[in-house]
MOPAC internal coordinates of N, CA, C and O (Angstrom, degrees):
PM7 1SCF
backbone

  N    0.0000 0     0.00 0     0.00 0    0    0    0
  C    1.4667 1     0.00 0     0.00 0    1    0    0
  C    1.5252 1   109.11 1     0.00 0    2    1    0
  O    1.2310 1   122.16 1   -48.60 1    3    2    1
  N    1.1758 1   113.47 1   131.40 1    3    2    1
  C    1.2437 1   134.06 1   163.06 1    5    3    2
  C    1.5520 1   118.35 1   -67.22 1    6    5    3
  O    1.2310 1   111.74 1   -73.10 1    7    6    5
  N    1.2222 1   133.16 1   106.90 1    7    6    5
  C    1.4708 1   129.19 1  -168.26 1    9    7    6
  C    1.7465 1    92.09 1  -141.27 1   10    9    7
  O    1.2310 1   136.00 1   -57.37 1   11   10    9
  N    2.0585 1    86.62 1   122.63 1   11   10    9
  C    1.0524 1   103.96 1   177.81 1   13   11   10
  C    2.2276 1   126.83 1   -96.18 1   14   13   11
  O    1.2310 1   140.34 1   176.17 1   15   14   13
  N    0.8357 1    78.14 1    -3.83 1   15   14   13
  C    1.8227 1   110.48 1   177.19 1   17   15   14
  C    1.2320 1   108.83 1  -154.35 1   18   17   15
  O    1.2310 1   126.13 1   -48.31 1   19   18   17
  N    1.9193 1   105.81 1   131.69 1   19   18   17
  C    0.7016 1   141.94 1   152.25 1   21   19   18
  C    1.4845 1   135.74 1   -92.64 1   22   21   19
  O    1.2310 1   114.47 1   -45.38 1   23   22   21
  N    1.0144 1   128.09 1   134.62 1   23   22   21
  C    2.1619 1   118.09 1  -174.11 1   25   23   22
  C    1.2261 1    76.59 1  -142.83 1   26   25   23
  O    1.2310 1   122.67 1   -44.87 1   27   26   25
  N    1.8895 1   112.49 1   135.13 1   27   26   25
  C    1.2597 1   131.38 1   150.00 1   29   27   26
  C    1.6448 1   104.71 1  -100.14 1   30   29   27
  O    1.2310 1   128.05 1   -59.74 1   31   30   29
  N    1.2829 1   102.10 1   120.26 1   31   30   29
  C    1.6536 1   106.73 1  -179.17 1   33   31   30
  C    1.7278 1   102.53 1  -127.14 1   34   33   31
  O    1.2310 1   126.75 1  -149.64 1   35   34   33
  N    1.8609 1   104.62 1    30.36 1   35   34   33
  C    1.5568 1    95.10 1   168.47 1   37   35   34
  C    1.5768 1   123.25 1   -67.95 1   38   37   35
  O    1.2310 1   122.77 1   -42.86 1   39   38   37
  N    1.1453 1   112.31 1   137.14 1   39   38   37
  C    1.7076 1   129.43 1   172.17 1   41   39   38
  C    1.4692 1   101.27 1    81.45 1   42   41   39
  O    1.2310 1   120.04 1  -164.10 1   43   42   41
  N    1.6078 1   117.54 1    15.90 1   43   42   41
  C    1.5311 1    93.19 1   149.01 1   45   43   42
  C    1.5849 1   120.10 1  -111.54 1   46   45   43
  O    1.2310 1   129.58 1     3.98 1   47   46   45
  N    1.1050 1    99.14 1  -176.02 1   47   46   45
  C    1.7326 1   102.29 1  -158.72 1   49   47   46
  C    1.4817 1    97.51 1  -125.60 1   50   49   47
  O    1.2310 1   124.08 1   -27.79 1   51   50   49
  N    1.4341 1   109.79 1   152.21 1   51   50   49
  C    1.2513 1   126.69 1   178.85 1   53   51   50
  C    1.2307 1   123.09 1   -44.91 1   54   53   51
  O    1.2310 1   117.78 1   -66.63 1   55   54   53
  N    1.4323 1   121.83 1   113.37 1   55   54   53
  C    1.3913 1   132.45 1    31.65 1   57   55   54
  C    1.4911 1   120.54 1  -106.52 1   58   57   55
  O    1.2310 1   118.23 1  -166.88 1   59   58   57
  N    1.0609 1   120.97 1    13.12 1   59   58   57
  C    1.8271 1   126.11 1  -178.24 1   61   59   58
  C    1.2881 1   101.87 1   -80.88 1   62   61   59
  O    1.2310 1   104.54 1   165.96 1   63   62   61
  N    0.9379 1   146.15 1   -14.04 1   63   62   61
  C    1.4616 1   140.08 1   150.13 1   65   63   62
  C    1.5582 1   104.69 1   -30.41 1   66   65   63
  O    1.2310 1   121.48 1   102.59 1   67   66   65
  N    1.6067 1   114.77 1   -77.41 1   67   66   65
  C    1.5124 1   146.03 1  -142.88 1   69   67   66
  C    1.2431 1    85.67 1   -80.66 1   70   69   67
  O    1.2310 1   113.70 1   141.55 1   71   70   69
  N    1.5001 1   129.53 1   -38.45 1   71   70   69
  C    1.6469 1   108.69 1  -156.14 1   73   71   70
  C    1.6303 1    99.48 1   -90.45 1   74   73   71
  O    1.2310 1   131.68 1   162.90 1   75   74   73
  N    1.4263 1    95.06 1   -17.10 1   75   74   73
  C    1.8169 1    92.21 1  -166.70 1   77   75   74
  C    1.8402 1   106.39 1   -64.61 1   78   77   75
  O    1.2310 1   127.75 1   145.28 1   79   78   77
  N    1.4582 1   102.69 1   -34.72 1   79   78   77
  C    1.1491 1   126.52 1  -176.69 1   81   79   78
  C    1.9405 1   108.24 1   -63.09 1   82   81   79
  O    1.2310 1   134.15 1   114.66 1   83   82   81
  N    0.9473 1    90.25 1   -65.34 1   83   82   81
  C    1.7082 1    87.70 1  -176.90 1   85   83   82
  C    1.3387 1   115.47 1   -56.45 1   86   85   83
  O    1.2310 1   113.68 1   151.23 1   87   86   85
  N    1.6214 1   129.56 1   -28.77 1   87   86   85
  C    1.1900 1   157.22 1  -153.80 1   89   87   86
  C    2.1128 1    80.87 1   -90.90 1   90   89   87
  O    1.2310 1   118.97 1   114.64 1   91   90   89
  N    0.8588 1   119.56 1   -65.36 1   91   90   89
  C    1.2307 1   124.80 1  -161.97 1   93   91   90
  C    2.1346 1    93.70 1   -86.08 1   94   93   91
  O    1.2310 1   102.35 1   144.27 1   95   94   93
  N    1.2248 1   149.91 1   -35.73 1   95   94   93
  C    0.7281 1   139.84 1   134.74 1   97   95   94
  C    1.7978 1   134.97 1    -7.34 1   98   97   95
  O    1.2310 1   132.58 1   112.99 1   99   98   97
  N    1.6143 1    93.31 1   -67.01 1   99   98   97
  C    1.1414 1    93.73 1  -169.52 1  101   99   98
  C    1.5921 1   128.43 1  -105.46 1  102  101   99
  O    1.2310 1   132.16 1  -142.44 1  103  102  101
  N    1.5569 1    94.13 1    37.56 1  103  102  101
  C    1.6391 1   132.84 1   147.70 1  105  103  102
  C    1.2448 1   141.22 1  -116.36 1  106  105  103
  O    1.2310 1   131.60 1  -157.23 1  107  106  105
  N    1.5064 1    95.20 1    22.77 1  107  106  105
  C    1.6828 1   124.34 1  -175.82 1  109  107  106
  C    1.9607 1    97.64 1  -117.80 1  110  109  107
  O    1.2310 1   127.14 1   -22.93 1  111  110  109
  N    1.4981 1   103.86 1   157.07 1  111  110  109
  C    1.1675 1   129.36 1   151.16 1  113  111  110
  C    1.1437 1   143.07 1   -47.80 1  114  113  111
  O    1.2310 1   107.96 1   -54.33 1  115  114  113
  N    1.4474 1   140.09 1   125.67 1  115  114  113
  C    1.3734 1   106.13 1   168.32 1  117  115  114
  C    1.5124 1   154.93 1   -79.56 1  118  117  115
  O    1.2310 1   118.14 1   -62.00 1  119  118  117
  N    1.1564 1   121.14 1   118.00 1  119  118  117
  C    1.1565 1   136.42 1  -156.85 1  121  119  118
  C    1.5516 1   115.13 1   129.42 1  122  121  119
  O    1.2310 1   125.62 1   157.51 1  123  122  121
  N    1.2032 1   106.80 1   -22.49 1  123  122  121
  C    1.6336 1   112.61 1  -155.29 1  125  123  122
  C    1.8604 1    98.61 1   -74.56 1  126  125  123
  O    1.2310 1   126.89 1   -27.94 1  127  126  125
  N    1.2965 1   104.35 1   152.06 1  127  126  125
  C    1.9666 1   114.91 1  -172.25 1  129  127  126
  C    1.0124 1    95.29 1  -108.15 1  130  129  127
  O    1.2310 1   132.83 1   -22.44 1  131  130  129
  N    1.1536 1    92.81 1   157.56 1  131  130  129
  C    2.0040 1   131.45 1  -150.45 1  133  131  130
  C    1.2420 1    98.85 1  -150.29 1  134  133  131
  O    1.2310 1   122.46 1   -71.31 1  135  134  133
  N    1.7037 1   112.89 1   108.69 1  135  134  133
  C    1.5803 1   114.68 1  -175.56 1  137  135  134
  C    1.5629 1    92.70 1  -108.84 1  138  137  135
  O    1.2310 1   115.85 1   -44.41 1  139  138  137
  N    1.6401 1   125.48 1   135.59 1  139  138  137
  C    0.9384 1   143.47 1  -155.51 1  141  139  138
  C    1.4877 1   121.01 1  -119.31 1  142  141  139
  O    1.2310 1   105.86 1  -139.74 1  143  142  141
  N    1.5636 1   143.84 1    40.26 1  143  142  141
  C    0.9510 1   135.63 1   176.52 1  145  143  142
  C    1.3801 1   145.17 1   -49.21 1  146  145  143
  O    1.2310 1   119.47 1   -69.46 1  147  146  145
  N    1.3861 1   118.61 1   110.54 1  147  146  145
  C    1.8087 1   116.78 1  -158.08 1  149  147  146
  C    1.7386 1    92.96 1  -117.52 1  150  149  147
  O    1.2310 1   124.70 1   -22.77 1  151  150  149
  N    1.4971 1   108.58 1   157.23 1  151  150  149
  C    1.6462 1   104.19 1   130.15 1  153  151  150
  C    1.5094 1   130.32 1  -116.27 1  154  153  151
  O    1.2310 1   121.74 1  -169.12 1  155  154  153
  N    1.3035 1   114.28 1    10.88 1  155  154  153
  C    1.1117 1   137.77 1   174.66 1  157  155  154
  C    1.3428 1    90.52 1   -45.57 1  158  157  155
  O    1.2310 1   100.90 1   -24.25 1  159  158  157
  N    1.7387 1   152.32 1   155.75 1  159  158  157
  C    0.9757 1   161.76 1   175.99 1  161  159  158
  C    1.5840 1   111.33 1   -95.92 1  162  161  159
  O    1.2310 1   127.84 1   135.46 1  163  162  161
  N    1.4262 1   102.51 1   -44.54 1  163  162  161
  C    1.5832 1   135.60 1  -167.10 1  165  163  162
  C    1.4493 1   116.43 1   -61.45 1  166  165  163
  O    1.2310 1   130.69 1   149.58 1  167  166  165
  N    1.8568 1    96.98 1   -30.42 1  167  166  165
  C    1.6041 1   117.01 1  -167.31 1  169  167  166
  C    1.7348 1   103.83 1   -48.08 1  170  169  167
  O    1.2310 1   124.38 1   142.30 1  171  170  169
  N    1.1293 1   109.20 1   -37.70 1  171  170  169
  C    1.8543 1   139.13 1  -133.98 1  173  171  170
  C    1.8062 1    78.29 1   -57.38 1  174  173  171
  O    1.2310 1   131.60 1   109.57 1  175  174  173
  N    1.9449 1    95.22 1   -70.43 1  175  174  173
  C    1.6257 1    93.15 1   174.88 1  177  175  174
  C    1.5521 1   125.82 1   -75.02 1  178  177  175
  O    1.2310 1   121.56 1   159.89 1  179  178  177
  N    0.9970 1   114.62 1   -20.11 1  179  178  177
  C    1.4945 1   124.49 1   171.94 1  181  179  178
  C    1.6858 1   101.27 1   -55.97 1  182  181  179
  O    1.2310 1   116.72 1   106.81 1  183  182  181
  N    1.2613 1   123.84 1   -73.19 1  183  182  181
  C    1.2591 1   103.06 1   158.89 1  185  183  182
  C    1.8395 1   151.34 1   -43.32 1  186  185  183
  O    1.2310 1   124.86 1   177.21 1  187  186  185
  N    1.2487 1   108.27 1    -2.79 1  187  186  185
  C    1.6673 1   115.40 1  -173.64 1  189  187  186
  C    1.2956 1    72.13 1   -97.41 1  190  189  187
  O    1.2310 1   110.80 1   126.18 1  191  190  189
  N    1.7052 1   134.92 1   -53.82 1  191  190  189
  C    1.5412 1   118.53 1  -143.18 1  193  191  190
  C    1.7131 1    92.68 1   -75.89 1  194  193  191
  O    1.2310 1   112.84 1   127.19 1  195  194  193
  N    0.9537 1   131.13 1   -52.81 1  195  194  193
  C    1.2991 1   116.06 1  -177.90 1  197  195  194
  C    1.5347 1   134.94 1   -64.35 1  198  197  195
  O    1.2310 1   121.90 1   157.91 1  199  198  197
  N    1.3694 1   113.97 1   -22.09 1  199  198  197
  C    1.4302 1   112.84 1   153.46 1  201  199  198
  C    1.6083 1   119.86 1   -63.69 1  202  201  199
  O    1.2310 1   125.26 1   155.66 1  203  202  201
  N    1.4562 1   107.49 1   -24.34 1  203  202  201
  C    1.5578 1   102.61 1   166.38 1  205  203  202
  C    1.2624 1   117.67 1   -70.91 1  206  205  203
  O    1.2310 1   116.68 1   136.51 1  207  206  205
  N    1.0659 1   123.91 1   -43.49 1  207  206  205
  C    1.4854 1   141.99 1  -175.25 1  209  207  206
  C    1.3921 1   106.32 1   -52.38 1  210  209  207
  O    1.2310 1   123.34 1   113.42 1  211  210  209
  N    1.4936 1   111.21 1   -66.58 1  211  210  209
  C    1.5287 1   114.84 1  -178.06 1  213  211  210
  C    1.2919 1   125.51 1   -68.69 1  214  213  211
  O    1.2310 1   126.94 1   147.63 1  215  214  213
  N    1.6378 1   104.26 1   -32.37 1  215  214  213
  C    1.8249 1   100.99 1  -169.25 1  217  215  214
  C    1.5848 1   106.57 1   101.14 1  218  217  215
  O    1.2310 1   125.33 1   152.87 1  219  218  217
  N    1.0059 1   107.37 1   -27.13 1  219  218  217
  C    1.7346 1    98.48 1   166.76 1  221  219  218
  C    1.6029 1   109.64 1   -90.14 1  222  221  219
  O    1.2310 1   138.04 1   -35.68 1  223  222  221
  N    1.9697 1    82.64 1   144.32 1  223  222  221
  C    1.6504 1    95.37 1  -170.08 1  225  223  222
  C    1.4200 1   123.61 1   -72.17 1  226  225  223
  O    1.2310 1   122.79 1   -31.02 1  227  226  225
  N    1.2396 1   112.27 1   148.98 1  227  226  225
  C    1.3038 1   113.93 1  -171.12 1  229  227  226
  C    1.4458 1    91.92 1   -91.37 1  230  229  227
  O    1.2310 1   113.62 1   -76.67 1  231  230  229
  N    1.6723 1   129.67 1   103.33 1  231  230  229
  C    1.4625 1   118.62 1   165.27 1  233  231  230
  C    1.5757 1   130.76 1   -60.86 1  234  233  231
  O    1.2310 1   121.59 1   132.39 1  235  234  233
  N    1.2981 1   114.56 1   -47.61 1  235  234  233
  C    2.0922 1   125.05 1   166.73 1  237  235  234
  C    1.1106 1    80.56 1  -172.70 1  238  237  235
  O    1.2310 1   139.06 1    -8.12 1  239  238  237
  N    1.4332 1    80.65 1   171.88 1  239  238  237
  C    1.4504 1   123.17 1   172.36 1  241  239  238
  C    1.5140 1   116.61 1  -136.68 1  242  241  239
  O    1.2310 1   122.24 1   -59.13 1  243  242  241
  N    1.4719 1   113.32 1   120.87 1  243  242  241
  C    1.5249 1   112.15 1   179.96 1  245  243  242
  C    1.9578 1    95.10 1  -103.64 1  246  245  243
  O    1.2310 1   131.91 1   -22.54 1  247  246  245
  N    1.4043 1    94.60 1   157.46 1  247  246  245
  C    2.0495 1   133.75 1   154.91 1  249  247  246
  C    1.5148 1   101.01 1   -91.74 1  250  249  247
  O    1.2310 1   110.17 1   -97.21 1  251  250  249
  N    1.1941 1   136.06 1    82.79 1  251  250  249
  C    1.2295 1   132.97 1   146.01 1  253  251  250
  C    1.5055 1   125.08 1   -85.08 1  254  253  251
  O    1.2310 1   121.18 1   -81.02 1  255  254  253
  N    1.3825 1   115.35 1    98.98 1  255  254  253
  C    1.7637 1   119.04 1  -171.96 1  257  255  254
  C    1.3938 1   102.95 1    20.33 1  258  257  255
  O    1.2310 1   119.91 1  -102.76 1  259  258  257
  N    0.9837 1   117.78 1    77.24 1  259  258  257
  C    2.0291 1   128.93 1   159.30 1  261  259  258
  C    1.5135 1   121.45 1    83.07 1  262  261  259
  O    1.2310 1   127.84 1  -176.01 1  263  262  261
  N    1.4027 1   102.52 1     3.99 1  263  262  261
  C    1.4063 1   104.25 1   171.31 1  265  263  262
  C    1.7137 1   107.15 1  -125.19 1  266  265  263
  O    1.2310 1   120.94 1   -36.58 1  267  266  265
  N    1.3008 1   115.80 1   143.42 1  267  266  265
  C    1.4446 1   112.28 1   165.18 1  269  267  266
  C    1.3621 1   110.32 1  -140.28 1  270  269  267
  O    1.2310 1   129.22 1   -33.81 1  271  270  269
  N    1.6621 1    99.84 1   146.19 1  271  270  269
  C    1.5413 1   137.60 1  -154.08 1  273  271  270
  C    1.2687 1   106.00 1  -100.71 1  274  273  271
  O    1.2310 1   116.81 1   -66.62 1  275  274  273
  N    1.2347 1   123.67 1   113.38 1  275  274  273
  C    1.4589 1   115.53 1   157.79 1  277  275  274
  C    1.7092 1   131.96 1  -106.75 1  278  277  275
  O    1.2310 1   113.07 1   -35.90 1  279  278  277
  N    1.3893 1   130.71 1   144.10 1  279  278  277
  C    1.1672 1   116.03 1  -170.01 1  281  279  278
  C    1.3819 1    99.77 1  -112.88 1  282  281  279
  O    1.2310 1   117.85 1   -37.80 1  283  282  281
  N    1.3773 1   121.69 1   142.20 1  283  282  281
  C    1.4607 1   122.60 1  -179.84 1  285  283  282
  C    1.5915 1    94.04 1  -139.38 1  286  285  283
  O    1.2310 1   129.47 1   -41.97 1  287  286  285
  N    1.6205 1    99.36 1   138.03 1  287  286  285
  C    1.5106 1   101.14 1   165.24 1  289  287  286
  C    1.3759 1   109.13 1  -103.66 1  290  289  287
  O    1.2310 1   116.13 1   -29.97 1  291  290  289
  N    1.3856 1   124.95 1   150.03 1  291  290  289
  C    1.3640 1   119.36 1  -166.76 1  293  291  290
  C    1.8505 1   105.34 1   -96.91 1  294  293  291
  O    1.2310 1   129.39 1   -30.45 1  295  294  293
  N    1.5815 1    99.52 1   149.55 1  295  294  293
  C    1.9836 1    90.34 1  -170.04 1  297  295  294
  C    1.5669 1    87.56 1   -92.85 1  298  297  295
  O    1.2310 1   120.10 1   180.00 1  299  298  297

């Protein structure tokens, strides 16, 4: 995967995950990927609900030893 933004949002807690993301989102292209690093635990669903919400795709989500990554392509 090609990922054109990156946001490290380790050790914050819900909702700075989501805002860092939309904030950094919605100075992107469409189509363009947005790699999302949290340790928030919470992000995992915090992220499905907000790709529903917005319309941008939720690409995966990895558990890498205590942090998880989400990829969203933006619509």
């Amino acid at each position: 995967m090609e990922v054109q933004v990156e946001v490290d949002a380790r050790g914050l807690n819900c909702p700075l995950p989501i805002l860092k993301a939309k904030k950094a989102l919605a100075d992107m292209g469409s189509g363009e990927l947005l790699k999302v690093v949290a340790t928030d635990a919470g992000s995992m669903r915090d992220f499905q609900a907000f790709a529903r919400q917005t319309g941008n795709e939720l690409i995966e989500q990895i558990t890498e030893g205590g942090e998880f990554i989400h990829y969203l392509r933006r619509r």
